[in-house]
N, C-alpha and C positions, 0 to 999 in steps of 0.2 A: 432669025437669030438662033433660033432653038434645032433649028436644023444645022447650020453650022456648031455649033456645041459637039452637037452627036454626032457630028465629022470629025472634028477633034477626037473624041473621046475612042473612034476606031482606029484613027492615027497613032494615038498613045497607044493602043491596046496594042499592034502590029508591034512597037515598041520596044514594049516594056517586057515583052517575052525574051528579049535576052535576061532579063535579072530573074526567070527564074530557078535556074541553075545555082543562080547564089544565096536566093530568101528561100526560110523553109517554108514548105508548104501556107500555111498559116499567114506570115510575114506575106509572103507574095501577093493572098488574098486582099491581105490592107493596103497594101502596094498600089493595087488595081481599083481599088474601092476608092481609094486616095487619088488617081488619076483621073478615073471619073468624077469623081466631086469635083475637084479643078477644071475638067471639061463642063460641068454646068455651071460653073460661075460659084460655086462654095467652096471657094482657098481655103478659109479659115478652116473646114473641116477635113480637109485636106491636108493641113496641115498640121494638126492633130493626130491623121493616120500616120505623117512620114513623122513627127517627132517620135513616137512609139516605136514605129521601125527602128529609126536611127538610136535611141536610149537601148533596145534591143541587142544591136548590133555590137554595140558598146558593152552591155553586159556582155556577151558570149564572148569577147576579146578578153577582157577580165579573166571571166571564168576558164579561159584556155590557158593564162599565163597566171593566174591567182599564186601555184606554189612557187614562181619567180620572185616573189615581189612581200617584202614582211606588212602587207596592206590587209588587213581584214576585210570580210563584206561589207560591215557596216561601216565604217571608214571610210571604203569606196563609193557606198551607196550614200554617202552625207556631203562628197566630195561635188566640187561644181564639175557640170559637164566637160569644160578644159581640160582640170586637174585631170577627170577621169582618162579622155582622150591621151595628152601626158604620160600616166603611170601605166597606161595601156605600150606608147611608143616605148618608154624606156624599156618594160618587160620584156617588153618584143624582140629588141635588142640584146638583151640577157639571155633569153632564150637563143636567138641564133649563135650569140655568141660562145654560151655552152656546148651546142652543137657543131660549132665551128671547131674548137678545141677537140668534143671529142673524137669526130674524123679526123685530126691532125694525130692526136694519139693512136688512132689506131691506124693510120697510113705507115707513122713511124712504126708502131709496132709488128707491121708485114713486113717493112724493109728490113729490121730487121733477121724475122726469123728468115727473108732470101738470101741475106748476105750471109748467115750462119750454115745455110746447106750447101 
């Protein structure tokens, strides 16, 4: 059984090195630490390492769309994980859609100075 385990755990290790492009440095570690745990039969520690990741990940989305949104840290950080997820999606949305307008603005505003020469 123990040898099986640590078949798994080189399985997942092959894996999980797509995600590390996206976890930083740090994150990635728990990532792996978290997979193996699961590959010896400790979920529950395992799943400790990915709720940290994922609470993580959640912050840095926040933190990217924070001036979006009249939500302060604590606020955010008092908020159920939902809500956070939530004001994280709508942000998101504000934000492209700021950036959506402003390249509309300024497409119009090339067209016009080519229609003026």
């Amino acid at each position: 059984m123990r040898l099986l385990r640590r078949g798994m755990a080189d399985i997942a290790e092959s894996e999980i090195q797509n995600y590390r492009n996206i976890l930083k440095e740090d994150k990635y570690r728990e990532f792996n630490r978290a997979v193996g745990l699961n590959a010896h039969g400790i979920g529950t520690g395992a799943f400790v390492y990915l709720r940290r990741i994922f609470e993580n990940l959640i912050k840095e989305a926040y933190d990217s769309v924070k001036s979006e949104i009249s939500l302060g840290e604590e606020e955010f950080r008092l908020k159920r994980m939902d809500e956070k997820i939530k004001e994280n999606e709508t942000a998101q949305k504000i934000k492209k859609f700021k950036f959506d307008l402003t390249e509309i603005k300024e497409g119009l505003k090339s067209k016009g100075k080519k229609n003026s020469d």
